[in-house]
C-alpha positions as CSV (number, residue, x, y, z in Angstrom):
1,X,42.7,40.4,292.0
2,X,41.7,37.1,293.9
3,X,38.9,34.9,292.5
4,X,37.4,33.7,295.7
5,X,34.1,31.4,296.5
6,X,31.7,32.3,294.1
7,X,32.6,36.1,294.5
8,X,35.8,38.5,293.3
9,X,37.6,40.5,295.1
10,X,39.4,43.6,293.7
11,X,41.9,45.0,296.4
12,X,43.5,48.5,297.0
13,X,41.4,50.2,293.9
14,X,40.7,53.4,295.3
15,X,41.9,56.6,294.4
16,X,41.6,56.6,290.9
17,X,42.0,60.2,290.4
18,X,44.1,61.7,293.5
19,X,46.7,64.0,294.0
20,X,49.3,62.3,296.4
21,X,52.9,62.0,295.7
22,X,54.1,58.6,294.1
23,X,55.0,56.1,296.2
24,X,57.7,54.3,293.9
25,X,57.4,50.5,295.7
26,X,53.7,51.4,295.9
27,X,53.3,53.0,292.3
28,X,50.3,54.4,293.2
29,X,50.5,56.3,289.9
30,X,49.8,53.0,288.1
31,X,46.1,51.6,288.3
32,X,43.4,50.0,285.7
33,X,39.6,50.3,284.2
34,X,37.9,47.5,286.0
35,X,35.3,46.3,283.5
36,X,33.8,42.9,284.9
37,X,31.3,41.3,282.5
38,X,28.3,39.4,284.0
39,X,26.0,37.2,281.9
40,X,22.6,34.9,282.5
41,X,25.4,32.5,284.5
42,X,27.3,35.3,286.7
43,X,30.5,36.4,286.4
44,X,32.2,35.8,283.3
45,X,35.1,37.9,283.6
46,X,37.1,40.8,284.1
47,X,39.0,42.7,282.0
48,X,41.8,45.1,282.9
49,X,43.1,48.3,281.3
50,X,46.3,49.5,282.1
51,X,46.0,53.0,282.9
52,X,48.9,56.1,284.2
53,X,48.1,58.2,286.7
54,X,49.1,61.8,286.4
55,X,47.8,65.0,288.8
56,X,44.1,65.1,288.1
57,X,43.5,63.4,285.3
58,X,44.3,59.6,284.0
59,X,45.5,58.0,280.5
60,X,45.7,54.6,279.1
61,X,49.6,53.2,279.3
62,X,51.4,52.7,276.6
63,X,55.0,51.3,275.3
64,X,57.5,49.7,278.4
65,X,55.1,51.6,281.0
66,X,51.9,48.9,279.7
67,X,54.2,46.0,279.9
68,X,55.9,47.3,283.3
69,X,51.8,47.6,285.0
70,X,50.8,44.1,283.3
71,X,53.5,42.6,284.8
72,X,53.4,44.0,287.9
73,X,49.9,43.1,288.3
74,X,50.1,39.6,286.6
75,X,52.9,39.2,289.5
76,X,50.3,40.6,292.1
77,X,47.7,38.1,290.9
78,X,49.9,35.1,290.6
79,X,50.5,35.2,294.4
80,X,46.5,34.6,295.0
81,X,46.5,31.7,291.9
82,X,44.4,34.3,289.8
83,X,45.6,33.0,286.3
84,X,46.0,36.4,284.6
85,X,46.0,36.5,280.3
86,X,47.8,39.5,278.7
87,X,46.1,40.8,275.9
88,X,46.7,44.0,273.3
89,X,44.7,45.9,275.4
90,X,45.9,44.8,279.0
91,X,44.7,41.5,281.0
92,X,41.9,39.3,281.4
93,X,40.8,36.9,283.8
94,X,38.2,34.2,283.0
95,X,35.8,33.9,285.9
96,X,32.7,32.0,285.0
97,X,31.5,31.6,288.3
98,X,27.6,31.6,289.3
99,X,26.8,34.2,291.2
């Protein structure tokens, strides 16, 4: 997740339901519910649910498995200067920007 101008880019979030093999360096079993909120001012923020991917059908992480696809993402975003905040129910990036 990159915050970038005045806009927000979400890379490589396809696939949300698939049937592929896992890619263990990939972990293309691991994913998240995208819910960007958008006010009078523009973007606000997005929120991230952790989510497992399993043949046909997806459910929300849980345990070492929702710490292991925080941190991997919170890694991800760190290397575009996207501060990333954990919270109980995933991450959270502030965005306030006008769109």
């Amino acid at each position: 997740m990159e915050l970038y101008k005045r806009g927000l880019i979400l890379y490589d979030t396809g696939d949300f339901l698939d049937d592929y093999a896992v890619e263990p360096v990939l972990r293309n079993d691991w994913s998240f519910v995208f819910l960007v909120e958008v006010g009078a001012g523009g973007l606000q923020r997005l929120r991230m649910l952790p989510v497992r991917l399993h043949y046909a059908r997806v459910q929300l992480a849980k345990g070492e498995e929702f710490v292991e696809i925080c941190q991997r993402m919170k890694s991800l975003c760190a290397a575009f200067g996207t501060p990333v905040l954990q919270t109980p129910e995933g991450l959270e990036v502030m965005c306030r920007l006008s769109v």
